[in-house]
Structures are given as C-alpha cells and as structure tokens.
N, CA, C and O atoms as a printed pandas DataFrame, in Angstrom:
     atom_number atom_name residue_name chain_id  residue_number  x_coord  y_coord  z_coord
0              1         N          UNK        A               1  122.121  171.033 -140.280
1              2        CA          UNK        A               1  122.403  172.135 -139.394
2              3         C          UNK        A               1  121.519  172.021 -138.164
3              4         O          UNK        A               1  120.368  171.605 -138.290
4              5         N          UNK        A               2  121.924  172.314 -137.177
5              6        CA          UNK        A               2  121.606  172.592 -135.814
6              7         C          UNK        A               2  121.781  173.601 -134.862
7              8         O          UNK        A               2  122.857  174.187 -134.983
8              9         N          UNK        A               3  120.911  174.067 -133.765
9             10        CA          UNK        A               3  121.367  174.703 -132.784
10            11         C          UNK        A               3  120.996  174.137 -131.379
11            12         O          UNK        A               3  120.018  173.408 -131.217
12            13         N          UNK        A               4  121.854  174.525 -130.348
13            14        CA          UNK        A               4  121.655  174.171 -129.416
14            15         C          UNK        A               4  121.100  175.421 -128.366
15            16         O          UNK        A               4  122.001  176.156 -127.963
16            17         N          UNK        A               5  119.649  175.748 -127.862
17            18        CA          UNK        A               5  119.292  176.697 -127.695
18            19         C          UNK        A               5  118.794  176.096 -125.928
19            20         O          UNK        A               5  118.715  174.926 -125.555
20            21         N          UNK        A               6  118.551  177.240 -125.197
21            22        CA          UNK        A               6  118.429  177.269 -123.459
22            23         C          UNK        A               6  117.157  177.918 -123.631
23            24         O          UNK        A               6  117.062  178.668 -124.603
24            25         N          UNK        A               7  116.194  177.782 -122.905
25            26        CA          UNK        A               7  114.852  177.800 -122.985
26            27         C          UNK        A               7  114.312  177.092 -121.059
27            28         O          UNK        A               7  113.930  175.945 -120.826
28            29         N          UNK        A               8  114.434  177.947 -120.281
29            30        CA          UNK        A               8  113.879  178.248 -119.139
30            31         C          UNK        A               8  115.350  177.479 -118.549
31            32         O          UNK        A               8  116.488  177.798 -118.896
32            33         N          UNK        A               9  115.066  176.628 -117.785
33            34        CA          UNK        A               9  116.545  175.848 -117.262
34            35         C          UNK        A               9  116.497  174.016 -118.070
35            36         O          UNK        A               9  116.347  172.858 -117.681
36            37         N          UNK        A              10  116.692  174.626 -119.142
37            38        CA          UNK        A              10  117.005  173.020 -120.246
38            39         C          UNK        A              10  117.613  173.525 -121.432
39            40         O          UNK        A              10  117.247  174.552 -122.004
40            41         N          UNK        A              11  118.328  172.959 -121.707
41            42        CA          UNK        A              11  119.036  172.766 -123.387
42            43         C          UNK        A              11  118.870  172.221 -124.329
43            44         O          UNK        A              11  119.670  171.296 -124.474
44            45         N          UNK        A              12  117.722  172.417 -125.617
45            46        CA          UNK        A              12  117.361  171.380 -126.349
46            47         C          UNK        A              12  118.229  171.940 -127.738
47            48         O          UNK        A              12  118.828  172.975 -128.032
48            49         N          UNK        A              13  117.903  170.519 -128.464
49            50        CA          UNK        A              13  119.030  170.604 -129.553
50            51         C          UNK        A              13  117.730  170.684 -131.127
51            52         O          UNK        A              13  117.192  169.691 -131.618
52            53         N          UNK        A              14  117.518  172.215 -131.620
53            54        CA          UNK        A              14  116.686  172.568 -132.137
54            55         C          UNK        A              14  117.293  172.370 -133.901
55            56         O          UNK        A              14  118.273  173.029 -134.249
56            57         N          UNK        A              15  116.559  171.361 -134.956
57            58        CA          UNK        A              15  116.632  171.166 -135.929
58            59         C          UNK        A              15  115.906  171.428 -137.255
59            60         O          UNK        A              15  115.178  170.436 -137.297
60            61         N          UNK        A              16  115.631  172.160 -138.406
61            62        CA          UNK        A              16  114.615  173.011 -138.960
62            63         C          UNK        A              16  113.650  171.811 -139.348
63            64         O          UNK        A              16  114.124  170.897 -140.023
64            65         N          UNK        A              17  112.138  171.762 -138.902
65            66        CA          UNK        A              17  110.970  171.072 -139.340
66            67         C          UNK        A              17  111.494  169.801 -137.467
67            68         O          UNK        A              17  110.701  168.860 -137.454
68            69         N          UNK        A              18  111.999  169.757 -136.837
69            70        CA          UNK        A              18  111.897  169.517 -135.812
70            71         C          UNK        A              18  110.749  169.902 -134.654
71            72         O          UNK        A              18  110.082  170.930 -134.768
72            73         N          UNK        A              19  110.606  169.117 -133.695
73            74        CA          UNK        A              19  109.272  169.011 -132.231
74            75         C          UNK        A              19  109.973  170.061 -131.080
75            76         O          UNK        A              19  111.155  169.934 -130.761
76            77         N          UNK        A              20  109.566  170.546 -130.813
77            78        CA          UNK        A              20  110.237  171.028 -129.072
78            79         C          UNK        A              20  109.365  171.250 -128.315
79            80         O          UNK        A              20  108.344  171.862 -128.627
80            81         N          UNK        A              21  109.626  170.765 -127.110
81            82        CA          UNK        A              21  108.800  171.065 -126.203
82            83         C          UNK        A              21  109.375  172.185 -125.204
83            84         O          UNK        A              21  110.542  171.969 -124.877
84            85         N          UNK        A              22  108.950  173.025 -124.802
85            86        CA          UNK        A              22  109.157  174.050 -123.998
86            87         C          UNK        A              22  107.693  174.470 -123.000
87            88         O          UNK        A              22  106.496  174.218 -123.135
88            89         N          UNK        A              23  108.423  175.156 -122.066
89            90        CA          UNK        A              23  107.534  175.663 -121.243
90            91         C          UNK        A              23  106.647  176.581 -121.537
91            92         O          UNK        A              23  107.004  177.483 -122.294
92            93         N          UNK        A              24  105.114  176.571 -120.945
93            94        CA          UNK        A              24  104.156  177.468 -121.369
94            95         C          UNK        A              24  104.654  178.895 -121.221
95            96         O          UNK        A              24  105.407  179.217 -120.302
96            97         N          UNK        A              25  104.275  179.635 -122.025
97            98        CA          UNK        A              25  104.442  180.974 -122.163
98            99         C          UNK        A              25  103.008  182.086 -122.455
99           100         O          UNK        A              25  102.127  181.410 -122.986
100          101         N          UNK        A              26  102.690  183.108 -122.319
101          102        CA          UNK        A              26  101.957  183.232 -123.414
102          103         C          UNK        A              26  101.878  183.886 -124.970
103          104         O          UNK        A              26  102.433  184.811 -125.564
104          105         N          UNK        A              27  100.657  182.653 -125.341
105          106        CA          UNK        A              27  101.043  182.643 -127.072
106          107         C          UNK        A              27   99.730  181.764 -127.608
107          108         O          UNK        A              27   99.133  180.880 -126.992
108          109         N          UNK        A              28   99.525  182.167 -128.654
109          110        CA          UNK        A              28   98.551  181.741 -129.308
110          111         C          UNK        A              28   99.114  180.485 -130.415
111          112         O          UNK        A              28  100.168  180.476 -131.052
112          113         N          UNK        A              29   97.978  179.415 -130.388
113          114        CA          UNK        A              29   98.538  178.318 -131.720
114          115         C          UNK        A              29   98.552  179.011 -132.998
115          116         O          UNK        A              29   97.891  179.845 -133.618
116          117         N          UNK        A              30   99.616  178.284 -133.118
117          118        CA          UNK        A              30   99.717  178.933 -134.869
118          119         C          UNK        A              30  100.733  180.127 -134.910
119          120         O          UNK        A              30  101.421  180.431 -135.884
120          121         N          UNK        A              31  100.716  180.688 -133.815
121          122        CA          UNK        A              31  101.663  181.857 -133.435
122          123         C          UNK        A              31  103.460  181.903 -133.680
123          124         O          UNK        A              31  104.050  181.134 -132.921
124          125         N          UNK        A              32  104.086  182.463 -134.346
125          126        CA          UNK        A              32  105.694  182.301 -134.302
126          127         C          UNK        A              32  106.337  183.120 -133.256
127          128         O          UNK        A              32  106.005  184.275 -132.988
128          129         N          UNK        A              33  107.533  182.265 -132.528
129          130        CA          UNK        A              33  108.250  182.848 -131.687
130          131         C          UNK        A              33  109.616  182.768 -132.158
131          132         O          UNK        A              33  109.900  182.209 -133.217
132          133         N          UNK        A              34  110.801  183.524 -131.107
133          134        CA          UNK        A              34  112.383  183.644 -131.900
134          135         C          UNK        A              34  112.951  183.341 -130.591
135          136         O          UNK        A              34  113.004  184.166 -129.679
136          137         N          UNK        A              35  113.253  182.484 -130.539
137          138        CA          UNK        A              35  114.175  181.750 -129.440
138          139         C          UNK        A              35  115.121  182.559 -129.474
139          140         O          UNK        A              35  115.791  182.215 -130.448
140          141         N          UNK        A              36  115.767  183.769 -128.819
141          142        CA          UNK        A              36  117.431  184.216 -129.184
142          143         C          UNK        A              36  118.670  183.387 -127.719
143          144         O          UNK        A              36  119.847  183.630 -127.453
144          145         N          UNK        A              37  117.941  182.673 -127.266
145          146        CA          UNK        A              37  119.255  182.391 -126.659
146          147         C          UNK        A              37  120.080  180.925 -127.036
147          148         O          UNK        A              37  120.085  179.870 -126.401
148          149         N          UNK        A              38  120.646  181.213 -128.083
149          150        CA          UNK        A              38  121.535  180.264 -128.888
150          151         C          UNK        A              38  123.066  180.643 -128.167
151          152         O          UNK        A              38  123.781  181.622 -127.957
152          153         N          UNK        A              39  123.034  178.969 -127.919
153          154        CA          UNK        A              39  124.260  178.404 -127.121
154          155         C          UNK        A              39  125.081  178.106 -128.460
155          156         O          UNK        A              39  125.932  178.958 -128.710
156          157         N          UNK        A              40  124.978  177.072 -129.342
157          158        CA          UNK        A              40  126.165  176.423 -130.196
158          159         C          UNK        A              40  124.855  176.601 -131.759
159          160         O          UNK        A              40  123.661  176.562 -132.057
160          161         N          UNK        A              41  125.890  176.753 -132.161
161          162        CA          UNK        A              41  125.430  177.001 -134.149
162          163         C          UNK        A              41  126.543  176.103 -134.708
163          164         O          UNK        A              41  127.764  176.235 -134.796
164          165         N          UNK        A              42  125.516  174.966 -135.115
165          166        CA          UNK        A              42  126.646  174.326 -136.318
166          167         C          UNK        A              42  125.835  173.580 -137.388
167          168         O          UNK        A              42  124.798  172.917 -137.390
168          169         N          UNK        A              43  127.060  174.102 -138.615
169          170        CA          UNK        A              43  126.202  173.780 -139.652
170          171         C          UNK        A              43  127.804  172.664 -140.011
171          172         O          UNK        A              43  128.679  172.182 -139.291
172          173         N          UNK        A              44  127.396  172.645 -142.094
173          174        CA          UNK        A              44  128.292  171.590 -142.997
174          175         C          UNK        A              44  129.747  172.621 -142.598
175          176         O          UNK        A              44  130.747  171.922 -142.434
176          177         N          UNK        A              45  129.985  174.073 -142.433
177          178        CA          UNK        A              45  131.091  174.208 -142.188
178          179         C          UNK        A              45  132.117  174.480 -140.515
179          180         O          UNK        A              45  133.201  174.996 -140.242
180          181         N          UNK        A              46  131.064  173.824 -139.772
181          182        CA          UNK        A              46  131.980  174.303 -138.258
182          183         C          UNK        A              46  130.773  174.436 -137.702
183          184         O          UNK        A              46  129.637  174.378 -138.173
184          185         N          UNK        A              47  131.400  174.717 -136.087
185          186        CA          UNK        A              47  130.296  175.122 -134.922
186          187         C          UNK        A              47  130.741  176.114 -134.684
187          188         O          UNK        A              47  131.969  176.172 -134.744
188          189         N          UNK        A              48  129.955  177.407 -134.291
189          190        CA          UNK        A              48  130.512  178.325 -133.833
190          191         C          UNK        A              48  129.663  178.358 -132.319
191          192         O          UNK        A              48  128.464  178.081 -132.356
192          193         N          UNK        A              49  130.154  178.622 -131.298
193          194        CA          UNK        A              49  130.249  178.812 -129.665
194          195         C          UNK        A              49  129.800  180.063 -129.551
195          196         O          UNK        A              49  130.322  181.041 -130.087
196          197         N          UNK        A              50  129.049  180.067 -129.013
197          198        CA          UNK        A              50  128.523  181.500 -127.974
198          199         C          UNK        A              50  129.435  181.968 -126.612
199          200         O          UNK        A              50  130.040  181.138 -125.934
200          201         N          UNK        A              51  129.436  183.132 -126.380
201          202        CA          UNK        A              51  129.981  183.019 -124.570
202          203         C          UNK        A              51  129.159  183.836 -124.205
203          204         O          UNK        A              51  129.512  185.005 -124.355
204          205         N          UNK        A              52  128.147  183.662 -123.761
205          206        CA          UNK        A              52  127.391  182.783 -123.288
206          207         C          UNK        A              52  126.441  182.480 -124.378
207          208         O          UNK        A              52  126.106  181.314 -124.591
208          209         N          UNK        A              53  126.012  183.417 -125.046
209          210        CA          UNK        A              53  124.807  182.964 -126.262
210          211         C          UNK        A              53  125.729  183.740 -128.205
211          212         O          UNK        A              53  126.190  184.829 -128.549
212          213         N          UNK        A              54  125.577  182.637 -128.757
213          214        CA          UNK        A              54  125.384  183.260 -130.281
214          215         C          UNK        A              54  125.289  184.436 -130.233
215          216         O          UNK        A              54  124.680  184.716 -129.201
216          217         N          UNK        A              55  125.739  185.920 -131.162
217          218        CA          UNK        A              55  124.701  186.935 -131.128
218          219         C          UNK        A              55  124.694  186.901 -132.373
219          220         O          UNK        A              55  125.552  186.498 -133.157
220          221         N          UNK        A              56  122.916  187.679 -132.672
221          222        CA          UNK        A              56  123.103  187.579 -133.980
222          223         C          UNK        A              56  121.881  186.328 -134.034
223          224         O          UNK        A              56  120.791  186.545 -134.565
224          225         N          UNK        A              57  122.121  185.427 -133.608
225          226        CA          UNK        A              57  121.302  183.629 -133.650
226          227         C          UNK        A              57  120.352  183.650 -133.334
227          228         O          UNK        A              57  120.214  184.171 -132.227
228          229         N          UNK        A              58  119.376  183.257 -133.857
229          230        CA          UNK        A              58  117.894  183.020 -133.574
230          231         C          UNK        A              58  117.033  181.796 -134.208
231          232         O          UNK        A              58  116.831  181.612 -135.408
232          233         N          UNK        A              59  116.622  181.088 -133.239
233          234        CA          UNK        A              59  115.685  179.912 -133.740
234          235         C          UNK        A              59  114.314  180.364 -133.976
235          236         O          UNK        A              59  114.069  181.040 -132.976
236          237         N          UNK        A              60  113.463  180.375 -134.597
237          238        CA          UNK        A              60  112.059  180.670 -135.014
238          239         C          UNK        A              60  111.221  179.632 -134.780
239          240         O          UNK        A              60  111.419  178.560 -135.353
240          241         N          UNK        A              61  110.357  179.769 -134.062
241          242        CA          UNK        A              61  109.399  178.678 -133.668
242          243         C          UNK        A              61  108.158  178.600 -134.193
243          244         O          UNK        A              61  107.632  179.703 -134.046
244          245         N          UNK        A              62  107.424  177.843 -134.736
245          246        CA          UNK        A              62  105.397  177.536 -134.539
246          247         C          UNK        A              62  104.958  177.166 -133.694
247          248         O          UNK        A              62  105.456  176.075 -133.418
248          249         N          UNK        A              63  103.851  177.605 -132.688
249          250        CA          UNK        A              63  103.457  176.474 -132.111
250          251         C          UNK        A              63  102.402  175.871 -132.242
251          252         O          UNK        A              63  101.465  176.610 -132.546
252          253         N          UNK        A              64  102.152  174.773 -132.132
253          254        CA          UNK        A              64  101.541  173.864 -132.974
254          255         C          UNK        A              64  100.559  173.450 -131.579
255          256         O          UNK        A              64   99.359  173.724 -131.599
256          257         N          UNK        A              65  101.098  172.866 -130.553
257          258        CA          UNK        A              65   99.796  172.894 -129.185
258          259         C          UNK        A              65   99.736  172.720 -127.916
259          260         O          UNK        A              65  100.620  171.917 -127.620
260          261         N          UNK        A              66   99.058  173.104 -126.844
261          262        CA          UNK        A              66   99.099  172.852 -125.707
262          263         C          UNK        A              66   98.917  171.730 -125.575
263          264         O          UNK        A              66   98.002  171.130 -126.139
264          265         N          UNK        A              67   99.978  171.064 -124.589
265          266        CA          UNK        A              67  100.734  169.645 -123.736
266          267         C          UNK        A              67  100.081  169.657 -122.470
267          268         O          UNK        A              67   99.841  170.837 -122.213
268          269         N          UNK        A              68   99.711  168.974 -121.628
269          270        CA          UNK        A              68   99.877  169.048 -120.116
270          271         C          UNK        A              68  100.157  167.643 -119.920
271          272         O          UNK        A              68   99.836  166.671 -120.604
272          273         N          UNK        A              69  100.962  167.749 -118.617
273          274        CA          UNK        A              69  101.374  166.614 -118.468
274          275         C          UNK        A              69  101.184  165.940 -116.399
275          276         O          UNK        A              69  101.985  166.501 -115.651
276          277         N          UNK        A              70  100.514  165.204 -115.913
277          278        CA          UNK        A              70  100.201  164.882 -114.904
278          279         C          UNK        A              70  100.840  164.343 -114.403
279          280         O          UNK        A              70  100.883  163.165 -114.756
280          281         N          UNK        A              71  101.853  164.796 -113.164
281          282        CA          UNK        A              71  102.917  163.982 -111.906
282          283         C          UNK        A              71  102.036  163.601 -110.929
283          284         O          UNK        A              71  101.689  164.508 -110.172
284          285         N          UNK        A              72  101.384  162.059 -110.651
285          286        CA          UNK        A              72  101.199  161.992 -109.432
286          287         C          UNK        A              72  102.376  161.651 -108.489
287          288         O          UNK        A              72  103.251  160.890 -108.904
288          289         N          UNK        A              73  102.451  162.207 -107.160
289          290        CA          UNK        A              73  103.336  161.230 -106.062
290          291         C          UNK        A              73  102.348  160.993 -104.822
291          292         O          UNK        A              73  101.475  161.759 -104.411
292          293         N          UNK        A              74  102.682  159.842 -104.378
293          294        CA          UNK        A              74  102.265  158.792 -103.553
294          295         C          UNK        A              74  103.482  158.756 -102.331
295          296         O          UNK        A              74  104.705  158.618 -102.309
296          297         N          UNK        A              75  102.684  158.908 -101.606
297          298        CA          UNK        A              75  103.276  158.570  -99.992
298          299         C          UNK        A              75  102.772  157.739  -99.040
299          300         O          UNK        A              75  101.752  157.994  -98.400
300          301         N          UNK        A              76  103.488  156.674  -98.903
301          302        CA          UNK        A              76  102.608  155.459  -98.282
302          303         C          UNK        A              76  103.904  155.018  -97.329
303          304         O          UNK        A              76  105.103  154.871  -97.565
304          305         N          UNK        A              77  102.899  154.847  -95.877
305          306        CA          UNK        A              77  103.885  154.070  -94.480
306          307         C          UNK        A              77  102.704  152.482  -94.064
307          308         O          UNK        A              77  101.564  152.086  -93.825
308          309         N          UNK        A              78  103.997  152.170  -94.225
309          310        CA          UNK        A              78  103.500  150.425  -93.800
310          311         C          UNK        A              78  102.942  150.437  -92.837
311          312         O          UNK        A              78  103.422  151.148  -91.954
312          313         N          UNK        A              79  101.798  149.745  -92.562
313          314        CA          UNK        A              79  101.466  149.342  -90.987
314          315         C          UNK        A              79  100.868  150.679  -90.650
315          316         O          UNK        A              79   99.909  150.180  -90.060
316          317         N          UNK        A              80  100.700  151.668  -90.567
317          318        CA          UNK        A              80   99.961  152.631  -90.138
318          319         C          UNK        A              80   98.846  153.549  -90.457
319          320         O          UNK        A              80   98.376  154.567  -89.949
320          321         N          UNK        A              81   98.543  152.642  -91.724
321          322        CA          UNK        A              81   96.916  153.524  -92.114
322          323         C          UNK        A              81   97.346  154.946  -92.880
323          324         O          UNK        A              81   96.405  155.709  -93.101
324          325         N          UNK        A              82   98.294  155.254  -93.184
325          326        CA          UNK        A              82   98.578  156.118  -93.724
326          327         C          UNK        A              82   98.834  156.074  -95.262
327          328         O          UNK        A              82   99.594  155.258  -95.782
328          329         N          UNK        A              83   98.107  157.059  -95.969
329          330        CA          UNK        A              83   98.580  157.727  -97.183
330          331         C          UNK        A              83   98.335  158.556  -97.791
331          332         O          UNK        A              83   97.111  158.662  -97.875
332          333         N          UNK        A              84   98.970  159.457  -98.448
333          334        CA          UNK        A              84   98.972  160.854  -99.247
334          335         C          UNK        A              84   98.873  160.643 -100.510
335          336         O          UNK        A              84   99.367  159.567 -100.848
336          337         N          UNK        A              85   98.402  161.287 -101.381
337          338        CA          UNK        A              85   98.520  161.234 -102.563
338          339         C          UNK        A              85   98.027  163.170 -102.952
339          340         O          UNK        A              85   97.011  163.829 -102.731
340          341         N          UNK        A              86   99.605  163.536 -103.722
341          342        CA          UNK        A              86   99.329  164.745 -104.590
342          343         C          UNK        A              86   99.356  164.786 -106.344
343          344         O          UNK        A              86   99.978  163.897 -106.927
344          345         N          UNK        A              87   98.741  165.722 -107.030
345          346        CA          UNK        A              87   99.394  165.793 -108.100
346          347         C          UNK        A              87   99.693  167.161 -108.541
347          348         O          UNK        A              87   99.657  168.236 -107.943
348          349         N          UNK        A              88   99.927  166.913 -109.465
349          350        CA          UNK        A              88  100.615  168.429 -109.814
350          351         C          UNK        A              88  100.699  168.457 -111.517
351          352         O          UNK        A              88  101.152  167.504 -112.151
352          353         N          UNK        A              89  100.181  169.728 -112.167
353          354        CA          UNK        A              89   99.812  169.088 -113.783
354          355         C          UNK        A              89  100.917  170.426 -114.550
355          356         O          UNK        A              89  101.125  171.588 -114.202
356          357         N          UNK        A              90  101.383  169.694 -115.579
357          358        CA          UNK        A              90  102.608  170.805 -115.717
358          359         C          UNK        A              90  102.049  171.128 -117.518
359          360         O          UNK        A              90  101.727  170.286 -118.357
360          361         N          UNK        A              91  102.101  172.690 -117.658
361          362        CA          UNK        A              91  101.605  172.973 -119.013
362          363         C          UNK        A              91  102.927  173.109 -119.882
363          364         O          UNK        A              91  103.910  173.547 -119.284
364          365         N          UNK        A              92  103.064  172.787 -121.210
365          366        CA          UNK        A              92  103.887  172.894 -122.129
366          367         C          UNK        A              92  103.271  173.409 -123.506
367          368         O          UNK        A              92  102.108  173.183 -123.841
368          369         N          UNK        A              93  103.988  173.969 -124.094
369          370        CA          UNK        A              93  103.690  173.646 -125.463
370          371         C          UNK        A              93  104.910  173.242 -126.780
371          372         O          UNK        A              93  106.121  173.420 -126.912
372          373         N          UNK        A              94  104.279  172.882 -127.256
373          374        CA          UNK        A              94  104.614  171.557 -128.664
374          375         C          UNK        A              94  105.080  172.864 -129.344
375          376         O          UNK        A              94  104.553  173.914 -128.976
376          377         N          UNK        A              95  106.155  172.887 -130.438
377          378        CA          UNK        A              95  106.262  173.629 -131.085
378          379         C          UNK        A              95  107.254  173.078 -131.888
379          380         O          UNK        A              95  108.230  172.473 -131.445
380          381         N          UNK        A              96  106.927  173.355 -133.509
381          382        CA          UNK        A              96  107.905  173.228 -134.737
382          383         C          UNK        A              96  108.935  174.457 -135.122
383          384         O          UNK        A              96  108.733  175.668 -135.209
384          385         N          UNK        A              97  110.058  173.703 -135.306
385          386        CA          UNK        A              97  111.421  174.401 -135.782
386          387         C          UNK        A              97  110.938  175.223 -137.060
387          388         O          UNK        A              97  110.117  174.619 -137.751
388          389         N          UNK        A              98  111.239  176.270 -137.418
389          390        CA          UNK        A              98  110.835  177.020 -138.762
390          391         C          UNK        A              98  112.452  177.255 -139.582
391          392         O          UNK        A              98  112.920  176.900 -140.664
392          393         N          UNK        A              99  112.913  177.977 -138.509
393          394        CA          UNK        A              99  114.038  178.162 -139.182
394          395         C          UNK        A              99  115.419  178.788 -138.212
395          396         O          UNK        A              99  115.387  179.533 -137.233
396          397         N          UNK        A             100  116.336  178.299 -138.763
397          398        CA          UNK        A             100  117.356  178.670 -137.988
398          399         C          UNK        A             100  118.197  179.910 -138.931
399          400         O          UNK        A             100  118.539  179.938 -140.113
400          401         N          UNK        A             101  118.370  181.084 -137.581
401          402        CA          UNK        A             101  118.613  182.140 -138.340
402          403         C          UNK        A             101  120.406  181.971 -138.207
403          404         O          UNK        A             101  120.812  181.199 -137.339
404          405         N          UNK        A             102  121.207  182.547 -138.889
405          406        CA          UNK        A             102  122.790  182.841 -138.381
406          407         C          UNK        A             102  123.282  183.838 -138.140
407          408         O          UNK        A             102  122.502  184.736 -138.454
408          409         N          UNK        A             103  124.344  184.283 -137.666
409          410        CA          UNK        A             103  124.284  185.662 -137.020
410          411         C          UNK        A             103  124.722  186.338 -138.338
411          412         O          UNK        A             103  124.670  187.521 -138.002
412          413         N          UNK        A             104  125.121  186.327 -139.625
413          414        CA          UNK        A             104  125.149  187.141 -140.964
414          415         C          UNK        A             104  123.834  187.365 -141.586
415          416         O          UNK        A             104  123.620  188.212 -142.452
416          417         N          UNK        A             105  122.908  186.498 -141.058
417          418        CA          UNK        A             105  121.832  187.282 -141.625
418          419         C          UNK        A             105  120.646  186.134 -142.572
419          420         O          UNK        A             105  119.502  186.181 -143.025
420          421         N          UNK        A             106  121.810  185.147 -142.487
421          422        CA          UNK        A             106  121.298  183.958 -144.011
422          423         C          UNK        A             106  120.355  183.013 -142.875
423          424         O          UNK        A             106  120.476  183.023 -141.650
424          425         N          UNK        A             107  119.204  182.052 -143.861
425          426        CA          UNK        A             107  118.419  181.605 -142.981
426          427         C          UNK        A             107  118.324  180.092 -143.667
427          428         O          UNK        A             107  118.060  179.764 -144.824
428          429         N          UNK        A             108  118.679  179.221 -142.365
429          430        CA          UNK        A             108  118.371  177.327 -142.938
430          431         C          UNK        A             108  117.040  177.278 -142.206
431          432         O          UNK        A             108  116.789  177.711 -141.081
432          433         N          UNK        A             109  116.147  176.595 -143.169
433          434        CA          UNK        A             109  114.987  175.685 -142.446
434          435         C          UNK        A             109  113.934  175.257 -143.411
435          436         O          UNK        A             109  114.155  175.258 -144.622
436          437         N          UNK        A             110  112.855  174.911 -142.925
437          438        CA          UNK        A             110  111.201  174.822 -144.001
438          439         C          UNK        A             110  111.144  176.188 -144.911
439          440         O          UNK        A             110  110.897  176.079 -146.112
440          441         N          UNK        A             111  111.357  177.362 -144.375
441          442        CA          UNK        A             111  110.621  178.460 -144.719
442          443         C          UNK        A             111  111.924  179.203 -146.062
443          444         O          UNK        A             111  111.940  180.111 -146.894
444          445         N          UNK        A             112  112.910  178.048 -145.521
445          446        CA          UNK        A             112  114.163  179.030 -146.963
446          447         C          UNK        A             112  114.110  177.775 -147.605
447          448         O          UNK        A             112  114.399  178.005 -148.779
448          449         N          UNK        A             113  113.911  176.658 -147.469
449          450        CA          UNK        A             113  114.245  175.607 -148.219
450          451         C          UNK        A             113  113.372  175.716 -149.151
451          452         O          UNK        A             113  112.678  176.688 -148.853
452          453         N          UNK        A             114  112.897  175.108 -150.443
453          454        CA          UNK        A             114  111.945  175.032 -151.325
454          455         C          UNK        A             114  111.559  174.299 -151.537
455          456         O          UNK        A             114  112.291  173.342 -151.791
456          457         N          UNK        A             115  110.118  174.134 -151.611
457          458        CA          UNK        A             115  108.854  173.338 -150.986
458          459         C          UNK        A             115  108.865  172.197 -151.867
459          460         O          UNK        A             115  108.952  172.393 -153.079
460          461         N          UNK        A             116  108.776  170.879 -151.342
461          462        CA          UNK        A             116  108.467  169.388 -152.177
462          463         C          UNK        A             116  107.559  169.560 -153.278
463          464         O          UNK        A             116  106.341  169.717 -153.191
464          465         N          UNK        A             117  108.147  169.523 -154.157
465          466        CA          UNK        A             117  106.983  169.367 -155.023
466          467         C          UNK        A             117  106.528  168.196 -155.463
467          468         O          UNK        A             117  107.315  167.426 -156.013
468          469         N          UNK        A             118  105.146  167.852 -155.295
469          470        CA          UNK        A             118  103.958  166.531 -155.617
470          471         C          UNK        A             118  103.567  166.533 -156.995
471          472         O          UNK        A             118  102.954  167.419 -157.591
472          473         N          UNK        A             119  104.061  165.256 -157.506
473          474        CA          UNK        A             119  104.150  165.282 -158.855
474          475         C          UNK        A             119  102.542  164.284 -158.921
475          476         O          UNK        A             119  102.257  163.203 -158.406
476          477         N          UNK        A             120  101.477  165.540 -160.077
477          478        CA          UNK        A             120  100.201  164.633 -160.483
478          479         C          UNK        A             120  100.323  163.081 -160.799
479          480         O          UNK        A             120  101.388  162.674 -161.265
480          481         N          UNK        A             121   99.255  162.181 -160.561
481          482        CA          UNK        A             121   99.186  160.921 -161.476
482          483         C          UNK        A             121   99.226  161.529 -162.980
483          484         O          UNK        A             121   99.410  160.717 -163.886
484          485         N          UNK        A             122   99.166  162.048 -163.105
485          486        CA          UNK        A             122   99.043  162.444 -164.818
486          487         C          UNK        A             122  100.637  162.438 -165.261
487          488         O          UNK        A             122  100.890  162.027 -166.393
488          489         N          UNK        A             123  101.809  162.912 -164.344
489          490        CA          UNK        A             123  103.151  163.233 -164.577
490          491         C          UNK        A             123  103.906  161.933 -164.199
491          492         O          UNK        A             123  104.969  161.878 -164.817
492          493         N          UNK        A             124  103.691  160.794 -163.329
493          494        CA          UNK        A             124  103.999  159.827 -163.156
494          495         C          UNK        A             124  104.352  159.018 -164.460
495          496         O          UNK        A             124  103.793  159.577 -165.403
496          497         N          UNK        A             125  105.091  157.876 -164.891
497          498        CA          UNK        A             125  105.343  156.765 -166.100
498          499         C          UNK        A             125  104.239  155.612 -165.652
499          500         O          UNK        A             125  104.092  155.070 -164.557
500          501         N          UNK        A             126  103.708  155.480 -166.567
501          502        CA          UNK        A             126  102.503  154.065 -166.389
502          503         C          UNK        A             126  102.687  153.235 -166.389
503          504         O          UNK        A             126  103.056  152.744 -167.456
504          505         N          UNK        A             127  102.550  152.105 -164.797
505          506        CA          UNK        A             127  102.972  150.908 -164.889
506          507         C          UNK        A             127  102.885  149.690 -165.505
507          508         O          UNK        A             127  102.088  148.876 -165.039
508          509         N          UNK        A             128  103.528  149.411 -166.434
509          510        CA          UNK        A             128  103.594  147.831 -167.020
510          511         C          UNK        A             128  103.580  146.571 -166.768
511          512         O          UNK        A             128  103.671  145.757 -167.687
C-alpha cells in the first residue's frame, strides 16, 4: 500500500516504514506529524483518487532529523576579472512513514502491523 501525498509544492510517494524528505517546519525529533493532504490511496484492492485530496486520508509521520543541504552558484566572465560566488543552505527534515490512515478509519503501517519477532539462540536448531 501507498499514498501519494503534496507537501509544500512536491508530490512524494509515501510507503509505511519509508524516508521522506520534506520541508522544515516547526517540530521537534522524535515528534509525529499527519500529513492530510492525500492525493491517491492505493492499496491490494484499487486506488482511490482524491479531487483534489482523499478525505478522510492521512499519512502519519516521525521525524527522525534535521537535513541541510548547501547550493553553491558560481558566476564567472572570461577575460574580465570577474566572479561571484553565492550560496544558499536549504533546511529539511528526514522523516519515517508510521502509518497510512484510510478514509474508513482502518490503519496500514509499522504501528498496526505486528512487530518481528527475534527468535533467542536458545530457540534456534543446532548446527551440525
């Protein structure tokens, strides 16, 4: 299952225990957020379409950490002793998929799924 959710002016395609990067907001690490602007919901039975958003749909986020990311640009003319140089540093943050909500109410992700269980060396068969 997937959604396809809008998050400032971009469309990322949000998957449960999935990365996203989005624009800084404020928010604390470790903190959960609810994405509600869900474009497309599709799971094992169909996609269902928003006009304009899902209602009802909500992606649940962690965020996990502040990104920054450094654009230099360079401006350089031949022959004339000239050059510029700017940068410009852009903040993001990192954040994990928790769970994707549906507009009835039912929830796919880490937090409905049930947790791996790690089987002791003691429960393992002994190799021969």
């Amino acid at each position: 299952m997937y959604a396809i959710v809008e998050e400032g002016s971009r469309q990322q395609r949000a998957e449960p225990g999935g990365i996203l990067r989005l624009d800084e907001r404020p928010a604390e690490v470790g903190q959960k957020l609810e994405l509600t602007r869900v474009l497309l919901l599709r799971d094992e039975t169909g996609a269902v379409i928003g006009r304009p958003w899902v209602a009802g749909a909500k992606v649940v986020v962690e965020v996990l950490e502040q990104e920054r990311v450094k654009t230099m640009t360079q401006k350089f003319r031949r022959r004339k002793a000239s050059k510029r140089l700017k940068g410009h540093t852009q903040r993001y943050w990192r954040v994990k998929v928790v769970e994707i909500i549906k507009p009835d109410g039912s929830s796919v992700g880490t937090a409905a799924a049930p947790a791996a269980t790690a089987s002791s060396p003691s429960e393992q068969p002994a190799a021969s």
